[in-house]
N, C-alpha and C positions, 0 to 999 in steps of 0.2 A: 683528867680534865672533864668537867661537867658540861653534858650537850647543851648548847645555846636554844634558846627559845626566841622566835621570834615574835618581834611584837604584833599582836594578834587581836582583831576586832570581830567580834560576834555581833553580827546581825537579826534587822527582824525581831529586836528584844520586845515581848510582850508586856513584861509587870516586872515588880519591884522582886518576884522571885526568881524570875529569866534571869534576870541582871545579877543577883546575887550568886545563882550558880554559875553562869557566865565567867565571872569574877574569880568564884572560889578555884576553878580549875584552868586558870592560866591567863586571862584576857585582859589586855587593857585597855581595851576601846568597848564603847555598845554601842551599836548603830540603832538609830531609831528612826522608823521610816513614816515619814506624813505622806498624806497623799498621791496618788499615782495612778496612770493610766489604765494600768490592768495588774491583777497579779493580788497575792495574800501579804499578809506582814503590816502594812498600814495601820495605824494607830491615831488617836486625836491627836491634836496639837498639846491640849493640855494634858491629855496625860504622859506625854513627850516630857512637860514640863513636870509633871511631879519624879518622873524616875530620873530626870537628870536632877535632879534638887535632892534628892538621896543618894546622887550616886559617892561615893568617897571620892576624896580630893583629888588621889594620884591616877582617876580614871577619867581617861577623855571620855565624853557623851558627843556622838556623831551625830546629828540631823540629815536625814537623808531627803533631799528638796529635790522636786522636777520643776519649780518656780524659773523660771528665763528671766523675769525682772527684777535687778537689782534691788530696788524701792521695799519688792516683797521679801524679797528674803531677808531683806535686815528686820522688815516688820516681821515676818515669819519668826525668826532667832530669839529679838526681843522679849519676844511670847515663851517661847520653848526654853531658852537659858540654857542650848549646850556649848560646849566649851570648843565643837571643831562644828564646821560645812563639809556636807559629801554633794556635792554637785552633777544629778546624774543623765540630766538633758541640755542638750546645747543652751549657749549661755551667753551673752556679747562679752568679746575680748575689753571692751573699755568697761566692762562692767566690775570689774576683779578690784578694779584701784576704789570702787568705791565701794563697796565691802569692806576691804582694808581701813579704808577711811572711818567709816560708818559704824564696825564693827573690829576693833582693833584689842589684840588678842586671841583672836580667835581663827582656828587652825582650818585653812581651807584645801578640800582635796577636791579632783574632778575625776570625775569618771569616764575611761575610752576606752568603748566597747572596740573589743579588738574582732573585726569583722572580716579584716585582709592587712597588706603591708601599707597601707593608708592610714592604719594606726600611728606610725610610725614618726608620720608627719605628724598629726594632730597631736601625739605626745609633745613634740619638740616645739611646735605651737605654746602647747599649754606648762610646760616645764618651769618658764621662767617667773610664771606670774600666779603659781600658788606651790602649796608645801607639800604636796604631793600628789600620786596618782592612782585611780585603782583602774586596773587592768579588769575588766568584766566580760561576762556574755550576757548581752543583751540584743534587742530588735528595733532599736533608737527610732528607725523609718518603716516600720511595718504599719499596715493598717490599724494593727490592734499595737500600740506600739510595748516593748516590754523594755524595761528600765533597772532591770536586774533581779535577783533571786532566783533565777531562771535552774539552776541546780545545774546547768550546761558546762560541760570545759570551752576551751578556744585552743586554737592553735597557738602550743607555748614555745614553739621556736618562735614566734614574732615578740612575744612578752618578754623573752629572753634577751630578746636586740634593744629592747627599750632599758630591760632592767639593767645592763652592760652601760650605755648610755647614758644613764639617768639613777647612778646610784645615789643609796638613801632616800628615793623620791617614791619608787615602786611598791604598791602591795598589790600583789595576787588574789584573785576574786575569782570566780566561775566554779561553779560545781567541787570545790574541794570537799574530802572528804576521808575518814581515816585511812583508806585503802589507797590512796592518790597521793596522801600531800607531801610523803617524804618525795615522790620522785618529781613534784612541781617542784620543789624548792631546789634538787640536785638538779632538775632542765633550767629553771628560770631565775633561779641565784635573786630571789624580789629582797626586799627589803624588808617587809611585812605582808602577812596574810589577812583575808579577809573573807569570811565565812557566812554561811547559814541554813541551807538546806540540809547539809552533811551531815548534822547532827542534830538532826529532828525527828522525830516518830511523830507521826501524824499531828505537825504542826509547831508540837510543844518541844521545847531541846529536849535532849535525854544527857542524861547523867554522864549513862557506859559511855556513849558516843563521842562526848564532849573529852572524856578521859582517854578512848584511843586516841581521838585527834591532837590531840596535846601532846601526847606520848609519841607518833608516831611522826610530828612533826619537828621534835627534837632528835630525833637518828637522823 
């Protein structure tokens, strides 16, 4: 039996060659991330827009948005032209239906930064009213607030309780990386992964890196 691969979205995509290596060695998502409170990875809106317009058809292109106002983010997408939302700062619960509305087809996840068993709730909150969920480490209320990329793990017995609860919804996010992610997937049984510091040398992906994590996520 050939080991299962899970579906897997590479973050933090730079350029139209991030995305093609990304690609070549297992993923099928690229996260692209606009604007944000602090932290590297951020990219224009338009050139969001030109790498999801090359992306192949069979690959979701993620927008990763800390926007809270509905109005913006459908303006925001509009622009950009990817085919899912990663929602990764709080958000108004009546805000979902109008996305949906607004933006129909397209694939909405949120992000809960798993900080203690208060996750827990906030998943079960946000479970019914989009298509999935990344489980992150981030600093949502910190001063300088941090909204992911953070290269941090979380406590994966609590992602664990979600991803039991909440299958098919879950992708695993925080600090994965080759040396980690067989044993996140055998703790936290996710759905999908979701990546990007792990396989970076100073900044840029790396090839080797991207090739353990694939490999080592398939055992």
């Amino acid at each position: 039996m050939r080991p299962t691969q899970l579906p897997t979205k590479v973050c933090c995509i730079q350029d139209e060659a991030e995305a093609a290596l990304a690609i070549e060695h297992g993923a099928l998502a690229l996260g692209l991330v606009s604007r944000m409170p602090s932290g590297w990875g951020p990219i224009p809106e338009r050139r969001i827009a030109e790498i999801a317009r090359t992306a192949p058809a069979f690959i979701s292109t993620v927008l990763l948005t800390m926007e809270s106002d509905p109005a913006q983010v459908v303006r925001q997408n509009r622009l950009c032209c990817c085919s899912a939302l990663q929602l990764v700062d709080d958000f108004p619960m009546d805000g979902y239906a109008h996305l949906r509305r607004e933006l129909p087809g397209v694939t909405i996840l949120k992000a809960v930064h798993v900080l203690g068993d208060e996750a827990m709730d906030q998943a079960a909150e946000l479970a019914p009213l989009v298509d999935g969920l990344i489980l992150d480490t981030g600093s949502p209320h910190a001063e300088v607030r941090v909204l992911g990329g953070t290269g941090q793990t979380h406590d994966w017995s609590i992602s664990a309780r979600i991803a039991a609860r909440f299958p098919g919804q879950v992708f695993l996010a925080g600090g994965l990386k080759p040396d980690n992610v067989a044993e996140a997937v055998r703790t936290v049984g996710p759905y999908g992964l979701d990546l990007c510091t792990g396989v970076r040398t100073e900044t840029r992906l790396d090839a080797d890196k991207l090739a353990a994590f694939f490999r080592a996520s398939r055992g």
